[in-house]
C-alpha positions as CSV (number, residue, x, y, z in Angstrom):
1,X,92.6,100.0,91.5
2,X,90.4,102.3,93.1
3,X,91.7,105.9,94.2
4,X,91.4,105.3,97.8
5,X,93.8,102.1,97.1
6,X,96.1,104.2,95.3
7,X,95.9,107.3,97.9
8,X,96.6,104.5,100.6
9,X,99.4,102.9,98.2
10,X,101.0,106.4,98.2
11,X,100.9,107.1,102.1
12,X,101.8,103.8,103.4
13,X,104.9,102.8,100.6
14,X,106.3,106.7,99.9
15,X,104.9,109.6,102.2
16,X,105.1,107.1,105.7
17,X,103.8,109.7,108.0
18,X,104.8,109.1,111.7
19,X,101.8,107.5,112.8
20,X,102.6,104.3,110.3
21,X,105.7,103.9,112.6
22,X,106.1,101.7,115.9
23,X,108.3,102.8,118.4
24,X,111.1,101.3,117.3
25,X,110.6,103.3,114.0
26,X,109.1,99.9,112.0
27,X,106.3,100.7,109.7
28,X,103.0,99.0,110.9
29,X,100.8,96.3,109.3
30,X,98.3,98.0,107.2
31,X,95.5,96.4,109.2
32,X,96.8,98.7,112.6
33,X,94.2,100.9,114.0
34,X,97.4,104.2,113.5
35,X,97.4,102.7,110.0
36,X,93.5,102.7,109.1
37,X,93.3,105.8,110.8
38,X,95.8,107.7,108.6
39,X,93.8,106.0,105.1
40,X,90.4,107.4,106.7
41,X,91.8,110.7,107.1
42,X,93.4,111.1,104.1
43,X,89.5,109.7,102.2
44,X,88.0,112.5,103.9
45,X,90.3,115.4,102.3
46,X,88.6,117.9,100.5
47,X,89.6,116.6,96.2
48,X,91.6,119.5,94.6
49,X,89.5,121.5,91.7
50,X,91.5,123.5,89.3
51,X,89.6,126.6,87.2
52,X,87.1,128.8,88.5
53,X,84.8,127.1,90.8
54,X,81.7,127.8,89.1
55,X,82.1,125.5,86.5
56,X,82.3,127.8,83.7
57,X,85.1,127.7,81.3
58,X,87.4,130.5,80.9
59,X,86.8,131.3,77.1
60,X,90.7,129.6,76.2
């Protein structure tokens, strides 16, 4: 599994965000433009870096 398919795994079966709903509050098929919209988004964040940003280590 790639990470994408695990970040969308994550959004669309736990977090559910509003824009996965209809308007009767039903999640949507994952192939719904709101659905694909939501995954793209979510590829497009900015991955999390722990430690200094220079890529030196800290001498632990």
């Amino acid at each position: 599994m790639t990470v994408d398919a695990a970040s969308d795994e994550v959004v669309y079966s736990f977090e559910t965000p509003g824009a996965l709903l209809s308007k009767q509050g039903q999640r949507l098929a994952r192939n719904h433009p709101n659905v694909q919209a939501v995954f793209a988004q979510r590829r497009v964040q900015p991955t999390l870096r722990y430690g200094p940003q220079d890529g030196k280590t800290t001498g632990l």
